[in-house]
KELOLUM-928696 format. One record per residue: x, y, z of N, C-alpha, C in turn; residue in one letter. Coordinates in steps of 0.2 Angstrom, whole numbers, padded with zeros to 4 digits, always signed. Layout:
! residues N
XYZXYZXYZA...
This chain:
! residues 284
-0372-0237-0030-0378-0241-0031-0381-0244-0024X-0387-0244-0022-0390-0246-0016-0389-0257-0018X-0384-0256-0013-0384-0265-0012-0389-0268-0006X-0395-0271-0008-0397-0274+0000-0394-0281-0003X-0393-0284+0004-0392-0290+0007-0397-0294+0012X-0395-0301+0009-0402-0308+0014-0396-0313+0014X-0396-0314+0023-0393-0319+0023-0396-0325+0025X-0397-0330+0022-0402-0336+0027-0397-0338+0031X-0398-0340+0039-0394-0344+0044-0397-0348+0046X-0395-0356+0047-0395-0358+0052-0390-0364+0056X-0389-0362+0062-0383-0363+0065-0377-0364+0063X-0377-0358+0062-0369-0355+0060-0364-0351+0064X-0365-0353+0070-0362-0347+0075-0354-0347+0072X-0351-0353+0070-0345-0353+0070-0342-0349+0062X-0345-0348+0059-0345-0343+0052-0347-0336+0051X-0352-0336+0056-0357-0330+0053-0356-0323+0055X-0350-0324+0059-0346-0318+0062-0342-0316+0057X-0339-0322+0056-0335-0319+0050-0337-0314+0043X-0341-0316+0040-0346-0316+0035-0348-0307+0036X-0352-0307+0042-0354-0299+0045-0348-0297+0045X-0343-0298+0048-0336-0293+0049-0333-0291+0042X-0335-0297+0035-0331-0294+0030-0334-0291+0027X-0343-0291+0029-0346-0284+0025-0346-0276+0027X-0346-0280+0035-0345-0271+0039-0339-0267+0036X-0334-0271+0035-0328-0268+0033-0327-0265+0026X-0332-0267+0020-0332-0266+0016-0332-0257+0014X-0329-0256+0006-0328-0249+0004-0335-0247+0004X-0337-0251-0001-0346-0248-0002-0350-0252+0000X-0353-0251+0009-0357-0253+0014-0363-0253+0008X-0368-0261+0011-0374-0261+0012-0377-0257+0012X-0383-0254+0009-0389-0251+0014-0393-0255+0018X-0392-0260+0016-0398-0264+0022-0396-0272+0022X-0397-0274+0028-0391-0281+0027-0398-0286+0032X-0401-0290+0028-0403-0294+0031-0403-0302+0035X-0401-0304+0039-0400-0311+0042-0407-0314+0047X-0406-0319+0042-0413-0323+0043-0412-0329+0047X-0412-0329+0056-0411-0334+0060-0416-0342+0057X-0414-0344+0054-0420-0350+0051-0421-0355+0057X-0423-0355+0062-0425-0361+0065-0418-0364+0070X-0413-0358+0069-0406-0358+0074-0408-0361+0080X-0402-0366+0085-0404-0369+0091-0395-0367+0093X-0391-0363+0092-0386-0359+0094-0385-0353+0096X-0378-0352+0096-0379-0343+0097-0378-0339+0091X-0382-0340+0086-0383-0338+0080-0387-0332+0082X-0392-0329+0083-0396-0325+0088-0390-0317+0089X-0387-0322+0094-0382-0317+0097-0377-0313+0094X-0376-0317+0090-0367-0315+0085-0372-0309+0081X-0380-0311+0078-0379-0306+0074-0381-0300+0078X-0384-0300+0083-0387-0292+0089-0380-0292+0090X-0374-0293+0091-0368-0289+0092-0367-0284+0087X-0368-0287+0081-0369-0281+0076-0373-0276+0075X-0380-0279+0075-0386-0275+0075-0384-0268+0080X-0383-0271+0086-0382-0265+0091-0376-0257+0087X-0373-0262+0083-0366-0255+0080-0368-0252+0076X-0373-0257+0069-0374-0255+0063-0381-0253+0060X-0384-0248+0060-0390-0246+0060-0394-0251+0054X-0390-0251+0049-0393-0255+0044-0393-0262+0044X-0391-0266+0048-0390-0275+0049-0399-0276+0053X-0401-0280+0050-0405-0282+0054-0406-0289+0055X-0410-0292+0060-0411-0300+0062-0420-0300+0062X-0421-0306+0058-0425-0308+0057-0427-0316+0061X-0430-0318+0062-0431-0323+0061-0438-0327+0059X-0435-0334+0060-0441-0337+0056-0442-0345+0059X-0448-0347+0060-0449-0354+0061-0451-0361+0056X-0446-0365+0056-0447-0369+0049-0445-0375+0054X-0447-0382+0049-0448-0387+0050-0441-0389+0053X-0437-0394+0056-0431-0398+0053-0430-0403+0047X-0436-0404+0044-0435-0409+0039-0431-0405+0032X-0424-0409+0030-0420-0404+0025-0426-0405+0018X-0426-0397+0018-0429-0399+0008-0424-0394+0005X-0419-0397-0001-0414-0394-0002-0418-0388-0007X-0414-0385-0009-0418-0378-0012-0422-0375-0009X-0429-0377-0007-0435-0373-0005-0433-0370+0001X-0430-0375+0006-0428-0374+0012-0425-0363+0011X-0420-0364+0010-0414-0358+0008-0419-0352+0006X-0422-0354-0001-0428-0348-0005-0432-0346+0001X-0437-0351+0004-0440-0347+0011-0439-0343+0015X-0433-0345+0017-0430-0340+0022-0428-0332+0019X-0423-0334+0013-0425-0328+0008-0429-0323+0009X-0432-0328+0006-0440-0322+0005-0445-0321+0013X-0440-0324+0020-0444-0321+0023-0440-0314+0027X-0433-0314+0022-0430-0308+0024-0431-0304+0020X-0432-0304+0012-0435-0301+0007-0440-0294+0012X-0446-0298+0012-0452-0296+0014-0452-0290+0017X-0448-0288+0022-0445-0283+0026-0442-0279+0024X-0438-0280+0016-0435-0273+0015-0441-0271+0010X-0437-0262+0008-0441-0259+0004-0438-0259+0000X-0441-0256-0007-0442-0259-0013-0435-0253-0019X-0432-0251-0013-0427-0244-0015-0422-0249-0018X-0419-0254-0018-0414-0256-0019-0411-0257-0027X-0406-0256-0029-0403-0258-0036-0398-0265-0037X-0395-0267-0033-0393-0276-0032-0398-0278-0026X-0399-0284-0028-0403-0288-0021-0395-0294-0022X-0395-0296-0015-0390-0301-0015-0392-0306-0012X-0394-0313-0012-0393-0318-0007-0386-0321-0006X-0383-0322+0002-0377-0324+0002-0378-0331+0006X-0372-0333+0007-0374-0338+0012-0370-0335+0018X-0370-0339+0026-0368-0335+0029-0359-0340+0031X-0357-0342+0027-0350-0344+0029-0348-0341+0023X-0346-0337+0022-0341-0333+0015-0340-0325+0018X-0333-0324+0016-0329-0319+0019-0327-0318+0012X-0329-0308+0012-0327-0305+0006-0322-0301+0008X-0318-0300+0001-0314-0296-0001-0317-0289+0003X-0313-0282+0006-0316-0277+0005-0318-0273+0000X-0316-0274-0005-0318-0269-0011-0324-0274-0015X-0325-0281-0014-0329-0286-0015-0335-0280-0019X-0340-0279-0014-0345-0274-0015-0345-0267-0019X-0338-0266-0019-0338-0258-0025-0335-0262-0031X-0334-0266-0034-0331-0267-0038-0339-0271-0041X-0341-0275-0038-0348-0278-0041-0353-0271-0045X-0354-0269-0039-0358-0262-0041-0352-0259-0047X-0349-0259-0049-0345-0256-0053-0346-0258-0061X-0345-0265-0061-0348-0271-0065-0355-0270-0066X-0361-0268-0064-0368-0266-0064-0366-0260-0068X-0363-0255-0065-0363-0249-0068-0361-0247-0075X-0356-0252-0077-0353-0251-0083-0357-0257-0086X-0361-0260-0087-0366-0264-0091-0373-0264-0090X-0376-0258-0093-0384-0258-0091-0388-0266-0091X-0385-0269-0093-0387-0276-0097-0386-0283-0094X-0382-0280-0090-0380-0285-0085-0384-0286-0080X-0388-0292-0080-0394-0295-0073-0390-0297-0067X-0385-0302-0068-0383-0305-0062-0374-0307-0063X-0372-0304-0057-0364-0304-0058-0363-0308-0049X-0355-0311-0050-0352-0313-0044-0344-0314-0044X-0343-0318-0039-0334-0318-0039-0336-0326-0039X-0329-0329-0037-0330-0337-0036-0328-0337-0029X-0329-0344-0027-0327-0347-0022-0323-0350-0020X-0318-0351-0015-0311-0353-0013-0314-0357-0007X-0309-0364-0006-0310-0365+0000-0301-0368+0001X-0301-0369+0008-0294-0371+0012-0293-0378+0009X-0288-0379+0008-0284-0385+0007-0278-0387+0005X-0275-0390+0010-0270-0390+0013-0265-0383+0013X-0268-0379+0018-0264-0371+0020-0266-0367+0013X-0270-0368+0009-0268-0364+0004-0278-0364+0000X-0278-0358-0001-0284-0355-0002-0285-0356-0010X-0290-0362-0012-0289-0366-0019-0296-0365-0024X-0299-0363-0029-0303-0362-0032-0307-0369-0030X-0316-0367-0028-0320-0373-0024-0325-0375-0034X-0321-0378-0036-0323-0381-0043-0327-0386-0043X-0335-0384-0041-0340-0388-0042-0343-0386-0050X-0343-0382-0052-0348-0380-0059-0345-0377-0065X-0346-0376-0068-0344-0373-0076-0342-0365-0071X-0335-0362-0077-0334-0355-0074-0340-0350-0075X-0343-0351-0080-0349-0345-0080-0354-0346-0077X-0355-0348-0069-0360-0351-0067-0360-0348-0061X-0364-0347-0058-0363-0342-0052-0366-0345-0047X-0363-0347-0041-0365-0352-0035-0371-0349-0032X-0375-0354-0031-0379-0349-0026-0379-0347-0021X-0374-0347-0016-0370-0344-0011-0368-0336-0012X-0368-0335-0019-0365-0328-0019-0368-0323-0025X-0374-0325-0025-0380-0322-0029-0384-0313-0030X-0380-0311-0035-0382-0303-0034-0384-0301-0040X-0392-0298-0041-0396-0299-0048-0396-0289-0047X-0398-0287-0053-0400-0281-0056-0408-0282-0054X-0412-0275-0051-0418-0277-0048-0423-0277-0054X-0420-0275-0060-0426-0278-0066-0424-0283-0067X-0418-0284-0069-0416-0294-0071-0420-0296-0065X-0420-0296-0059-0424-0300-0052-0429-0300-0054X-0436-0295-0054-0442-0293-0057-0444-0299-0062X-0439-0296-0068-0441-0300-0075-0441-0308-0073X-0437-0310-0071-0437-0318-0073-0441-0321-0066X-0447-0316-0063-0451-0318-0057-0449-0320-0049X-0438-0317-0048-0439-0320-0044-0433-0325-0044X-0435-0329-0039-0432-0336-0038-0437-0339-0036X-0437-0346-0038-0441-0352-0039-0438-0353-0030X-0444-0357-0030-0446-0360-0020-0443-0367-0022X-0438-0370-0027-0438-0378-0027-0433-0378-0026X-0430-0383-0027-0422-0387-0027-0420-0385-0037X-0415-0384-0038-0413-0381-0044-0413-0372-0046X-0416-0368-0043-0417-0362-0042-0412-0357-0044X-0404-0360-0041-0400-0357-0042-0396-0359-0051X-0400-0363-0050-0399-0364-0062-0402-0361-0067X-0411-0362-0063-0416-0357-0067-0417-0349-0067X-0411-0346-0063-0414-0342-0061-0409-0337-0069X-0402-0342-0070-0397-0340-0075-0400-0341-0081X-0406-0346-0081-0409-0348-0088-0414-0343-0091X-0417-0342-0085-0423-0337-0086-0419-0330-0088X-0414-0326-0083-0410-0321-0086-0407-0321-0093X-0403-0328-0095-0405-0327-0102-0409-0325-0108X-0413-0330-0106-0419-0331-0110-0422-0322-0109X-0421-0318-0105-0424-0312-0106-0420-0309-0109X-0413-0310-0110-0406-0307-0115-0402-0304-0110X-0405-0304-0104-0398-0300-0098-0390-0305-0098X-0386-0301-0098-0380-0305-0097-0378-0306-0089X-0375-0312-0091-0371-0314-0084-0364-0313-0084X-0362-0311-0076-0353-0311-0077-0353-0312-0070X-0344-0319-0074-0343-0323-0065-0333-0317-0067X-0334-0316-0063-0327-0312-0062-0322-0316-0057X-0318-0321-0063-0313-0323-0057-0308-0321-0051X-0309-0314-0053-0304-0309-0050-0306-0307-0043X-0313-0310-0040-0316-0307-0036-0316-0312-0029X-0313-0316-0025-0311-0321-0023-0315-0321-0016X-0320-0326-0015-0324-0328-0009-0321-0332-0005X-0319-0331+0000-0317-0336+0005-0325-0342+0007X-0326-0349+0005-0329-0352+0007-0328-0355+0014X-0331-0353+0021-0329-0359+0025-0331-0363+0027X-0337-0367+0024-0337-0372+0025-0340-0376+0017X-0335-0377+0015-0336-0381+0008-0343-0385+0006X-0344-0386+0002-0348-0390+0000-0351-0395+0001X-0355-0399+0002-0356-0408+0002-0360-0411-0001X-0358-0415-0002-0364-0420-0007-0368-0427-0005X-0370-0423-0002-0375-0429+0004-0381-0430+0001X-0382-0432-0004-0389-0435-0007-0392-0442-0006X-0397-0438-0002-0401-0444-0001-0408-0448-0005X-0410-0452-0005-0418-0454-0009-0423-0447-0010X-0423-0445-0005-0428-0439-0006-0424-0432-0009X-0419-0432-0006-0416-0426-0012-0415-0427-0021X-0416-0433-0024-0413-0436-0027-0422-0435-0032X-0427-0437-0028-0432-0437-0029-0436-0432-0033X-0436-0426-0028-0434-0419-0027-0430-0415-0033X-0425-0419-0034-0422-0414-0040-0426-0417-0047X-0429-0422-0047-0433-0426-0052-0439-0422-0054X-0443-0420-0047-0449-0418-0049-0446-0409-0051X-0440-0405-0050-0439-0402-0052-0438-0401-0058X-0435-0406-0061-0432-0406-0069-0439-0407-0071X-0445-0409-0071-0452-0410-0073-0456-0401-0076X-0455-0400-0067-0457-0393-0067-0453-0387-0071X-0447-0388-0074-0443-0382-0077-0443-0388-0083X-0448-0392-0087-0449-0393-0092-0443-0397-0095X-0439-0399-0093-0433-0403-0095-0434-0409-0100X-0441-0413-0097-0441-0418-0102-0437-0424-0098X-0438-0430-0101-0437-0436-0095-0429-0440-0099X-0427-0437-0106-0421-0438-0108-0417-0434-0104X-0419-0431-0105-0414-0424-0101-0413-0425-0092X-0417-0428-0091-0418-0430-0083-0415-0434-0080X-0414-0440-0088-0411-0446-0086-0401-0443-0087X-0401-0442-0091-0394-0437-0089-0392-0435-0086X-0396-0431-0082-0393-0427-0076-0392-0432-0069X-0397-0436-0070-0397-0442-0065-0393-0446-0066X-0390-0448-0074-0383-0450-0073-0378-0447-0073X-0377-0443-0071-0372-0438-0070-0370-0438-0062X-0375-0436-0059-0375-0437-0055-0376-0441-0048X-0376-0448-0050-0375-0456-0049-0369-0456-0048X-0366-0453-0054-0358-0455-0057-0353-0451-0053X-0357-0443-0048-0353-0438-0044-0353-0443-0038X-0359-0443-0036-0359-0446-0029-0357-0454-0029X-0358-0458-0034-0356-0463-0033-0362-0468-0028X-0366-0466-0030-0371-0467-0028-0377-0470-0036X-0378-0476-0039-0379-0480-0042-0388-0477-0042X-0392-0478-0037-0399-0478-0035-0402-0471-0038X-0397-0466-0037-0397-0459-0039-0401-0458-0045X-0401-0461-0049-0402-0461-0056-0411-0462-0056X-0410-0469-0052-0420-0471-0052-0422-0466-0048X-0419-0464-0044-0422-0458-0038-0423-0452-0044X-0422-0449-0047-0422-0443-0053-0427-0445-0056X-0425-0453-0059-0433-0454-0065-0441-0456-0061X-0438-0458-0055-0444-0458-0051-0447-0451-0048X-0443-0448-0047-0447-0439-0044-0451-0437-0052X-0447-0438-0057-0449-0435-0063-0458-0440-0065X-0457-0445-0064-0464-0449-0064-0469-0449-0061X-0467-0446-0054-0473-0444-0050-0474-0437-0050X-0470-0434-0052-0472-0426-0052-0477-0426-0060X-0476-0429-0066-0480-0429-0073-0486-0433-0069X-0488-0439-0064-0491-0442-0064-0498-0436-0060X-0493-0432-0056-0498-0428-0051-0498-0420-0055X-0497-0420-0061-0499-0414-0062-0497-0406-0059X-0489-0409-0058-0487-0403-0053-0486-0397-0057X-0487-0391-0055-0486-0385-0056-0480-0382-0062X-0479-0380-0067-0472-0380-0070-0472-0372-0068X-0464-0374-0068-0462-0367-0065-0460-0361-0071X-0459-0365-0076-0460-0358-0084-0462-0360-0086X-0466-0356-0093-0471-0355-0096-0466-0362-0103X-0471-0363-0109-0469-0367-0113-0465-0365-0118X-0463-0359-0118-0457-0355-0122-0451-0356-0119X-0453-0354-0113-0447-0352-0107-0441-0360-0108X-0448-0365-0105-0446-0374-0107-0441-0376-0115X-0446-0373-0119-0440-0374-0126-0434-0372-0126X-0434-0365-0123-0427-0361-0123-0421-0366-0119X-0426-0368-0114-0420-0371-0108-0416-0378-0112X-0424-0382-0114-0420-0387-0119-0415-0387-0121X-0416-0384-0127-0412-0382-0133-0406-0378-0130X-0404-0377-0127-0398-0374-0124-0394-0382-0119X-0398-0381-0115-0397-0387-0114-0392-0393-0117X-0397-0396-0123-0393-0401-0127-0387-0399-0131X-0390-0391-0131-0381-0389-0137-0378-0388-0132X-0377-0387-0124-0371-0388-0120-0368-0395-0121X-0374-0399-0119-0373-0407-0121-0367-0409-0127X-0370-0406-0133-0366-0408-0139-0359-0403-0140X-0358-0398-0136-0355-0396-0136-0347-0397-0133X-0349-0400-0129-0344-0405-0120-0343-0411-0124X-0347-0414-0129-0343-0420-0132-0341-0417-0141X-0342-0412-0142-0339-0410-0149-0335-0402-0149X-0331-0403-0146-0328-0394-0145-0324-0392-0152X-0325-0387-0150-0322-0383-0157-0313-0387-0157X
């Protein structure tokens, strides 16, 4: 199967070698491996023309963007300013992030997975990170949930669900939409990512905001909004977090912002949604 790859970068000199190294070495190479310099002020540039120079198919892109952080949109941009440039031959599209080191067989065994389920949209491995000398599963989300760091869709599953949304949540909607068209998902614990540089939960007013007018736009409804907002008060530890979600979701109905699926799409998410809910406080 023809794999393309997009990797958005910015300032990553200390990772990004890595990341290229564990793809070049892979059993079933890339056809076409995109790295998208976002507004780099290192030698991110450079690390990827070492490659380019070896590898016919690595290319470097780049791109000029603000520095104000906007979480989601930020990333999707870049994306799609590497997208743009490839052609349309491909059967996985993968967004990766540029600090993860793959297995080498990573890439034959994915496409293996694609192969043996017409029906499968979007497949991954998980994420490991270092902790104390020892490589430990990075448990931010439910096991059936595929990080956005390691994102690889079937290119009708891709098509069908429109894509990836330009917002902050993208990497949730993109799993809901694939259902709601019937494509299955598969997280393959067996497939082990080295993350190098873990996670962080740095939420600020504006991100907070931002994730509010998001749950607006993917139709969530303002009960469900306030949940997530307290849920996510309760991670961070961060109290404010809560008004900051029901405040983005306020001003985004107030200003009639664009929703990002149709009114069917919105009920499916619901309703799945609250049976996860009652699900988590009533288990089999």
């Amino acid at each position: 199967m023809k794999i393309y790859i997009v990797i958005p970068a910015h300032n990553e000199e200390e990772n990004l070698g890595k990341t290229l190294k564990s793809l070049v070495n892979q059993q079933l190479k890339p056809t076409q491996l995109i790295v998208v310099n976002d507004n780099s002020t290192d030698q991110t540039t450079n690390i990827v023309n070492d490659f380019v120079k070896h590898h016919s198919w690595i290319q470097l892109v780049h791109k000029k963007s603000s520095e104000e952080h906007l979480p989601g949109a930020k990333v999707v941009a870049a994306f799609y300013e590497g997208y743009k440039v490839l052609d349309q031959a491909y059967d996985i599209i993968c967004k990766f992030d540029a600090d993860m080191v793959f297995e080498e067989d990573y890439l034959k065994r994915l496409s293996q997975h694609f192969e043996n389920n017409p029906r499968l949209g979007m497949a991954a491995g998980q994420c490991f990170i270092q902790k104390n000398g020892q490589w430990v599963l990075e448990s931010l989300s439910k096991d059936d949930h595929i990080r956005g760091s390691l994102k690889a869709y079937r290119k009708a599953c891709f098509l069908e669900i429109g894509k990836i949304a330009e917002s902050i949540g993208w990497d949730t909607l993109d799993e809901w939409m694939a259902r709601y068209f019937k494509w299955d998902i598969l997280v393959d614990p067996s497939l082990k990512v080295k993350h190098l540089k873990p996670t962080g939960f740095k939420y600020s007013a504006g991100a907070g905001m931002l994730q509010g007018v998001a749950t607006y736009r993917m139709r969530m409804g303002i009960t469900l909004t306030a949940i997530m907002g307290l849920k996510r008060a309760w991670k961070t530890k961060q109290p404010l977090t809560f008004f900051h979600y029901l405040k983005g979701y306020s001003k985004a109905k107030k200003d009639k912002s664009t929703f990002l699926i149709d009114a069917a799409q919105g009920e499916f998410l619901r309703k799945n949604r609250w049976k996860g809910i009652w699900q988590r406080f009533h288990p089999k």
